[in-house]
MIKE-302243 format. One record per residue (C-alpha): residue number from 0; x negated, y, z negated. Coordinates in pm, 1 decimal. Example, Ala and Ser with C-alpha at 12.3 -4.5 7.8 and 13.67 -1.06 7.14 Angstrom:
2
+-----+----------+----------+----------+
|  nr |       c1 |       c2 |       c3 |
+-----+----------+----------+----------+
|   0 |  -1230.0 |   -450.0 |   -780.0 |
|   1 |  -1367.0 |   -106.0 |   -714.0 |
+-----+----------+----------+----------+
//
This chain:
272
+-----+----------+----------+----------+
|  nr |       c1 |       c2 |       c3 |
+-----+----------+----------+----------+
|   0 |   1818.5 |   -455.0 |   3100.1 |
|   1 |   1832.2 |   -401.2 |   2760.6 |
|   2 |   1496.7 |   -312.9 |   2581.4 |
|   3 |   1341.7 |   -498.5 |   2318.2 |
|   4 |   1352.2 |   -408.9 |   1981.6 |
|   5 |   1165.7 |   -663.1 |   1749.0 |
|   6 |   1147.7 |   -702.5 |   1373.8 |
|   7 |    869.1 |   -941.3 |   1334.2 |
|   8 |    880.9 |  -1089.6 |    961.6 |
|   9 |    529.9 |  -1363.7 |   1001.8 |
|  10 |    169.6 |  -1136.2 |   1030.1 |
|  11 |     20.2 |  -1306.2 |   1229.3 |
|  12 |    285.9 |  -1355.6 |   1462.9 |
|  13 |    303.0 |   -947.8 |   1427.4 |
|  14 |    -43.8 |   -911.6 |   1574.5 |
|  15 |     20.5 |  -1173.6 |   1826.7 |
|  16 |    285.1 |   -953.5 |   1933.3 |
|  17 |     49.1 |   -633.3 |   1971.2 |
|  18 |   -199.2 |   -867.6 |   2147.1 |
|  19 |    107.8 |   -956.1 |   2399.0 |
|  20 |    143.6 |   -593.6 |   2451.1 |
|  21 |    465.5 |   -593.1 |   2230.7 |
|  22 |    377.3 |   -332.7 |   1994.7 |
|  23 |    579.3 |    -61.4 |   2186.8 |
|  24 |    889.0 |   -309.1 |   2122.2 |
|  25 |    819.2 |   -359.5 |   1751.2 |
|  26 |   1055.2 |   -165.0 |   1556.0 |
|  27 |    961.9 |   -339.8 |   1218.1 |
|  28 |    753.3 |   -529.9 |    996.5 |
|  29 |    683.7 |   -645.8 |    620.9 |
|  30 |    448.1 |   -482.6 |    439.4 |
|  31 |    178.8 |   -813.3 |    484.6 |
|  32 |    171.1 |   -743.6 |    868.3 |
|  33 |   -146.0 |   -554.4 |    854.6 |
|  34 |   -369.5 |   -629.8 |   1195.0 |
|  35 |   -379.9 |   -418.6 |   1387.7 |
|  36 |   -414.5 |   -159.7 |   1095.7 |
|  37 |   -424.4 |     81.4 |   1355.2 |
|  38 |   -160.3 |     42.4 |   1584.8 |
|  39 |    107.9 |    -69.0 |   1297.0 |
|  40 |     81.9 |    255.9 |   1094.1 |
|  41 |    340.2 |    411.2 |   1225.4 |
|  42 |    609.1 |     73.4 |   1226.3 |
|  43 |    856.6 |     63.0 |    960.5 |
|  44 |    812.5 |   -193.5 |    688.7 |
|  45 |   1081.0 |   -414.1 |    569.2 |
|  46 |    984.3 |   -564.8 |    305.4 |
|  47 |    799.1 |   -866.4 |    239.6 |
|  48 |    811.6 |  -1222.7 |    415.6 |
|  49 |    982.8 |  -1336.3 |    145.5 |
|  50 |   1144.4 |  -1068.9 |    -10.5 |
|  51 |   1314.0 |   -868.8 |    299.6 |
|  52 |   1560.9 |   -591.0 |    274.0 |
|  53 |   1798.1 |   -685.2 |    493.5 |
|  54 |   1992.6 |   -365.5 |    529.5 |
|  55 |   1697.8 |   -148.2 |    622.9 |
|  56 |   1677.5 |   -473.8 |    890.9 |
|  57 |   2008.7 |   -397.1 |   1025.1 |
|  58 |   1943.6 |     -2.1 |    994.8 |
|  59 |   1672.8 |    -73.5 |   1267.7 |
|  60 |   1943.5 |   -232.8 |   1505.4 |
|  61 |   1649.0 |   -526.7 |   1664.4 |
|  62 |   1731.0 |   -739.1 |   1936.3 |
|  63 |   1464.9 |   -979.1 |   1813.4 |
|  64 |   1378.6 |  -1151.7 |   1473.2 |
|  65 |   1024.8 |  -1358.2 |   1452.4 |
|  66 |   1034.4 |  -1578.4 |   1179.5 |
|  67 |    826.3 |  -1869.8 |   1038.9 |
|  68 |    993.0 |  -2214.3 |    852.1 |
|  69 |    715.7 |  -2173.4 |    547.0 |
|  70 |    668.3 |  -1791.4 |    532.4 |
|  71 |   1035.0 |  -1702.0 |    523.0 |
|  72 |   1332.4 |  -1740.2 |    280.7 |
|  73 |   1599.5 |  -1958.0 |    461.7 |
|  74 |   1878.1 |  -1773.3 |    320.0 |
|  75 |   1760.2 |  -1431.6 |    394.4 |
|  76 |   1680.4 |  -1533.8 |    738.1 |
|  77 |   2041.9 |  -1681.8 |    793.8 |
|  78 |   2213.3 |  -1328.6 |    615.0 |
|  79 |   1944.4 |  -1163.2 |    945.4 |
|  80 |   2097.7 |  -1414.6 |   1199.0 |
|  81 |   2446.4 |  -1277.6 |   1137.8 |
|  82 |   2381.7 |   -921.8 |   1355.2 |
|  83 |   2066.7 |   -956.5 |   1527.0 |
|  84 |   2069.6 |  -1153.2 |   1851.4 |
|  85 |   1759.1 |  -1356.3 |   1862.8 |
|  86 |   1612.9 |  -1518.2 |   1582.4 |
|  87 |   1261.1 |  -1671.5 |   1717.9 |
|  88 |   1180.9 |  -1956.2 |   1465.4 |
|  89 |    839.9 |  -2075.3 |   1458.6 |
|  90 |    684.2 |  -2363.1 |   1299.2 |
|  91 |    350.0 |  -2451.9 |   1442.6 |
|  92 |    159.1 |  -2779.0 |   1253.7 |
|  93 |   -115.3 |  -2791.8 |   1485.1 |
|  94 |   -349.9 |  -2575.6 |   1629.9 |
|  95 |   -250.1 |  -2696.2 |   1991.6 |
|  96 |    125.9 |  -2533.5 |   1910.1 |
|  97 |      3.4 |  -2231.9 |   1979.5 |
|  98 |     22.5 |  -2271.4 |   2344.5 |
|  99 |    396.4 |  -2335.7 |   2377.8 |
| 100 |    399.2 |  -2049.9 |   2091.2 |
| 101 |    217.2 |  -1809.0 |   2379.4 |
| 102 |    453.1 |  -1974.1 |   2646.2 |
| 103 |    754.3 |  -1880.9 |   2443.3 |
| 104 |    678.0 |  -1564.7 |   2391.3 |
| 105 |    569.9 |  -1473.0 |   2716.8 |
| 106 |    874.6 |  -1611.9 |   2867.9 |
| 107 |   1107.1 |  -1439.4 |   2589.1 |
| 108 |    964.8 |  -1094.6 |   2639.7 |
| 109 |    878.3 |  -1196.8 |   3064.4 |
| 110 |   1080.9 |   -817.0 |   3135.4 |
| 111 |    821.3 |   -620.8 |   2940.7 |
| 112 |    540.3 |   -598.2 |   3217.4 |
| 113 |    216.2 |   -769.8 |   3152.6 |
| 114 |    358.3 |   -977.6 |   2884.4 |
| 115 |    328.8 |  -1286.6 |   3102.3 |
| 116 |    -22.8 |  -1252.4 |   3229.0 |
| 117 |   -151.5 |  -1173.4 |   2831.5 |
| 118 |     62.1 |  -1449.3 |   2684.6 |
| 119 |   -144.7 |  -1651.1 |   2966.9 |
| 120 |   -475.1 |  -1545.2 |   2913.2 |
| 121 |   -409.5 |  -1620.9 |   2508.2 |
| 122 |   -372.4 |  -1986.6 |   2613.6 |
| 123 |   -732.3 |  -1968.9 |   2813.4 |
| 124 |   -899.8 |  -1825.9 |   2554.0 |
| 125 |   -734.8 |  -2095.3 |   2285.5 |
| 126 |   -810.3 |  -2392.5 |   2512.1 |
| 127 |  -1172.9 |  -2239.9 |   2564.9 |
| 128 |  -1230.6 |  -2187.4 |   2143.6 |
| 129 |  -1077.9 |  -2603.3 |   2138.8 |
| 130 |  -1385.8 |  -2656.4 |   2375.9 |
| 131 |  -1642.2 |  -2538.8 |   2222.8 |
| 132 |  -1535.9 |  -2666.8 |   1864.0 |
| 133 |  -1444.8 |  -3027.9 |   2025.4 |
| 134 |  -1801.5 |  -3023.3 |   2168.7 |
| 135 |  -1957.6 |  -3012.6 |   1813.5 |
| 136 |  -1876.9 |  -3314.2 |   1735.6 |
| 137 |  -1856.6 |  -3261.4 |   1386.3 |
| 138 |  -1917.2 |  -3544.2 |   1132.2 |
| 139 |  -1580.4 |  -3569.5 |    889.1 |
| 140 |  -1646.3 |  -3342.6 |    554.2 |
| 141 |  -1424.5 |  -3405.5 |    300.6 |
| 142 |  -1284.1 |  -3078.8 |    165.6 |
| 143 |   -985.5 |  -2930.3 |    -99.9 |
| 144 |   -810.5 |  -2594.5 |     -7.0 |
| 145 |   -710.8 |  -2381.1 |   -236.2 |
| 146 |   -449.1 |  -2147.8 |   -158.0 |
| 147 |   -324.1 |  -2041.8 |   -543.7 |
| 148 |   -415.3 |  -2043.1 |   -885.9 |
| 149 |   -189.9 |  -2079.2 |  -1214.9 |
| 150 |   -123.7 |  -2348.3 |  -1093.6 |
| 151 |   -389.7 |  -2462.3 |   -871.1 |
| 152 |   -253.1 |  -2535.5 |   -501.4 |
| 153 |   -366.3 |  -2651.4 |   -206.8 |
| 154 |   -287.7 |  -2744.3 |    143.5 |
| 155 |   -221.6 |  -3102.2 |    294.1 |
| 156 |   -296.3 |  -3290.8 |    576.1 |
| 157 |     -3.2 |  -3214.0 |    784.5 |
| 158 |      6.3 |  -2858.3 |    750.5 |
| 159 |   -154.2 |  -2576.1 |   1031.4 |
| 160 |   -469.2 |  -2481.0 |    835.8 |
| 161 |   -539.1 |  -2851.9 |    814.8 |
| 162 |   -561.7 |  -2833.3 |   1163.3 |
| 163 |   -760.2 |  -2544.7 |   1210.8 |
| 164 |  -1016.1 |  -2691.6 |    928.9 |
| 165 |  -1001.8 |  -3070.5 |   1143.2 |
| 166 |  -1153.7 |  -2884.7 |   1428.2 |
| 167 |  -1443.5 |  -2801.6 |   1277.2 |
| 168 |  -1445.4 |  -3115.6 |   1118.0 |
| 169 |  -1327.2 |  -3053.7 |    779.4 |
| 170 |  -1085.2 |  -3270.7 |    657.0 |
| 171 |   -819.4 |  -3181.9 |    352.6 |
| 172 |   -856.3 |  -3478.6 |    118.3 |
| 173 |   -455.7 |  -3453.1 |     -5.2 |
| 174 |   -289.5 |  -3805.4 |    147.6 |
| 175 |     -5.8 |  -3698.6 |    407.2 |
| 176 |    253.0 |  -3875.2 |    158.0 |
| 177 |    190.0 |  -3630.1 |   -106.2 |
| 178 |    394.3 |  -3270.7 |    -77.0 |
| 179 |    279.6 |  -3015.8 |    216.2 |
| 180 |    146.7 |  -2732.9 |    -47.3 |
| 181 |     53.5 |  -2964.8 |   -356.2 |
| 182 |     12.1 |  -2853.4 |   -689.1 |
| 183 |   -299.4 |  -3021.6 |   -883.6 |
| 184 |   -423.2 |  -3013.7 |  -1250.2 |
| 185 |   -781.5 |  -2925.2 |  -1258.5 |
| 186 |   -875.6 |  -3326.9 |  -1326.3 |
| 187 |   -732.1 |  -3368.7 |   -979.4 |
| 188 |   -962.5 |  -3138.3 |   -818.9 |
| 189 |  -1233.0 |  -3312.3 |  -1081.6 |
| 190 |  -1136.2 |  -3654.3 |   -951.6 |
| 191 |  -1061.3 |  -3589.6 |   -524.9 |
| 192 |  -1396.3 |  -3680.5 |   -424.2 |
| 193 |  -1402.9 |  -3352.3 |   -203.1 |
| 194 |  -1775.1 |  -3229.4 |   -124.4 |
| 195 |  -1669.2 |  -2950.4 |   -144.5 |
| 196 |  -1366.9 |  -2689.2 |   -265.6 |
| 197 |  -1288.0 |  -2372.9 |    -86.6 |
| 198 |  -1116.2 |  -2088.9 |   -222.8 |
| 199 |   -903.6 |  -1928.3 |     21.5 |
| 200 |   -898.0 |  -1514.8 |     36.1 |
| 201 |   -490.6 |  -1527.4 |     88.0 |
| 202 |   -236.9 |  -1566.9 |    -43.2 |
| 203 |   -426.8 |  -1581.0 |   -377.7 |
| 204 |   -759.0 |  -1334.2 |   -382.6 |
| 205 |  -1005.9 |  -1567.3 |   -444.6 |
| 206 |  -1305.4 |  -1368.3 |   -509.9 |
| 207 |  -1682.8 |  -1529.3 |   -541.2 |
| 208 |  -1664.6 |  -1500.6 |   -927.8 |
| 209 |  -1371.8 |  -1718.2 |   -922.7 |
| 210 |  -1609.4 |  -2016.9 |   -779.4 |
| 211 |  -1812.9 |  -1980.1 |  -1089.7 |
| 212 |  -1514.1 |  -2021.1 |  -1316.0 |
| 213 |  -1378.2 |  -2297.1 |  -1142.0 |
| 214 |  -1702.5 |  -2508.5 |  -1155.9 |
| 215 |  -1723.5 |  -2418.3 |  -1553.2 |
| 216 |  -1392.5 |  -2556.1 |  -1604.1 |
| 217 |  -1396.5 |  -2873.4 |  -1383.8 |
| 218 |  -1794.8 |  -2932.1 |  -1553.9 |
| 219 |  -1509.7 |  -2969.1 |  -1843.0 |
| 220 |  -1252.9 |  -3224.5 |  -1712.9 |
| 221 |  -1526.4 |  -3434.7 |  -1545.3 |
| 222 |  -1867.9 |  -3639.9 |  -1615.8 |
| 223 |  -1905.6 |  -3662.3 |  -1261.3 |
| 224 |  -2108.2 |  -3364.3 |  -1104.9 |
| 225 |  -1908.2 |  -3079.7 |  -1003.0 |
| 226 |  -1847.2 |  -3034.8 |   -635.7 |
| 227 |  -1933.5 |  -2746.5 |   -425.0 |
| 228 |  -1708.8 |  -2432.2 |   -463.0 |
| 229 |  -1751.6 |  -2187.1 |   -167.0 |
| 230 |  -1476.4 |  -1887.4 |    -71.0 |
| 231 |  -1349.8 |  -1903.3 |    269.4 |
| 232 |  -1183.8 |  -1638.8 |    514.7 |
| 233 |   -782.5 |  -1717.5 |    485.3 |
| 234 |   -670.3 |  -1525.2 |    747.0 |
| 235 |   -917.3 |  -1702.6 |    973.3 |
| 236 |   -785.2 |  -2016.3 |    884.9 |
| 237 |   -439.3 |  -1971.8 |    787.1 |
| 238 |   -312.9 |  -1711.4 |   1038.9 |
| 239 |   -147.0 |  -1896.3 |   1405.3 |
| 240 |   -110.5 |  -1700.4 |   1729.8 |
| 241 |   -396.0 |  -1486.0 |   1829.2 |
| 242 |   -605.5 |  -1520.2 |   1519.2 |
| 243 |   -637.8 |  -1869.3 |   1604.6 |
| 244 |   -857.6 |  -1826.5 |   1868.2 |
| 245 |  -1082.0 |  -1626.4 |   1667.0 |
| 246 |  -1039.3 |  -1787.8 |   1346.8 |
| 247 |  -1182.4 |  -2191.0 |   1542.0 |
| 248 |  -1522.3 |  -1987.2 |   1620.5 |
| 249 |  -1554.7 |  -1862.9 |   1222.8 |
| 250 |  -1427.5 |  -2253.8 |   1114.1 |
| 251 |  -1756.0 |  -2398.1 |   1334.2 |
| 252 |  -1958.5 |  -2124.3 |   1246.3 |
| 253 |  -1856.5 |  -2152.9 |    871.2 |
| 254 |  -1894.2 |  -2571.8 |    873.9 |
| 255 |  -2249.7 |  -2503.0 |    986.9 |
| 256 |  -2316.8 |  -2263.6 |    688.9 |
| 257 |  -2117.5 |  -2506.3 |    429.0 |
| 258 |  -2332.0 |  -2777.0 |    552.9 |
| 259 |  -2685.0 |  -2561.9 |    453.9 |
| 260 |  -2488.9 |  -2465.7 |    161.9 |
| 261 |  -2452.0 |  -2871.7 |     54.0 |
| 262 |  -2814.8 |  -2958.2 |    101.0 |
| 263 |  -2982.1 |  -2705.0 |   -106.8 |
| 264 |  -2679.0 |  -2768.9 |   -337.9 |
| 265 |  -2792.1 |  -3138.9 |   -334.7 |
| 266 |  -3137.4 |  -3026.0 |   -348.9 |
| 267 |  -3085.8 |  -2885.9 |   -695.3 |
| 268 |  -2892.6 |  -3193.7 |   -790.5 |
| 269 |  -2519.2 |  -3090.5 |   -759.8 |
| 270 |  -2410.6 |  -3374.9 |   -532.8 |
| 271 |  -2204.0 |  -3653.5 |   -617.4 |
+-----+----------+----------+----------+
//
């Protein structure tokens, strides 16, 4: 039987893989698959998701493409189709996708030993994180997203890290009608009766300073008082697969310190 060689073109799907016990099989990667640091060193980059060169793809001769529907160009991805074998398209909405995204995999790569039993034991741990975040009971907070600056973006209802942030009981205030990733002026993020906004650490670098500025210039577009701005962990909320498991603990552990967070910022009269 043939043996796998994967070009994996999603991060976290690239650390899922190593956590599968893949990372023997992974021939390449783009240059945002960083986790494990460690153990990826030595795999070729590609590229980026979006931005892939597509001959040093074929140079690498894979058996196996993982790709995502929003990280990846369509185009490039169909040019990548044309010589490798398997193209694994992913598209998880909700957090729960990640099971049948460790089933898949596990049955895919099922001839690589252990794959099976880790892809298994992935879907344990995930059901056991949906436990213990279920069993808070968390009270709906009303949040905005950011993802991007210039322009301002954030992240709807019906998109994966508004899943991940539901579980903890924080709920994106953008209307499922309106785009997936929308793009807001900053009397839209004045006006969307969020408690609070968090600033995402990928794929913009929002940095703590950047909370600061964005309260200045919403003080500007609004009489109402300001809502909370607060930076958040992207890859813990943003990244599927493996992270997820991981990244449900920091979302309840994170609601409890945005909720101390809102009462002293009520306290000193921020709250609308």
């Amino acid at each position: 039987m043939t043996r796998p060689r994967i070009v994996s073109l999603v991060p976290s799907l690239t650390e899922m893989l190593c956590a599968l016990g893949l990372r023997e099989q992974l021939v390449g990667r783009t240059g945002f698959c960083i986790h494990p640091r460690e153990s990826l060193r030595d795999v070729p980059k590609v590229g980026g998701t979006k931005d892939v060169d597509v001959e040093r793809v074929r140079a690498l001769a894979p058996t196996h493409l993982v790709v995502n529907v929003d990280e990846n160009d369509r185009d490039t991805v169909e040019r990548l189709a044309g010589f490798v074998p398997q193209v694994i398209v992913t598209h998880p909405i909700v957090v729960e996708d990640n099971l049948a995204l460790f089933d898949r995999f596990g049955a895919e790569f099922a001839q690589v030993p252990g794959v099976s039993d880790a892809a298994a034991a992935l879907s344990l741990r995930l059901g056991e994180a949906l436990a213990r975040a279920r069993a808070r009971c968390f009270e709906p907070l009303p949040v905005l997203y950011m993802i991007w600056k210039d322009p301002w973006m954030s992240v709807g209802s019906q998109t994966f890290i508004a899943s991940m942030l539901a579980h903890a009981g924080l709920h994106s205030v953008i209307e499922a009608a309106q785009p997936r990733y929308p793009v807001l002026t900053l009397a839209q993020i004045a006006d969307s009766r969020a408690r609070a906004v968090l600033l995402s650490s990928e794929p913009w670098r929002f940095e703590e300073r950047h909370c600061g500025l964005l309260r200045q210039a919403l003080a500007e577009h609004s009489r109402d008082p300001v809502p909370h701005c607060a930076t958040i962990d992207g890859e813990m909320a943003s990244w599927y697969g493996s992270r997820a498991i991981d990244g449900l603990d920091y979302l309840v552990g994170y609601r409890e310190r945005l909720e101390r967070e809102l009462d002293a910022h009520a306290g000193h009269g921020g709250a609308r």
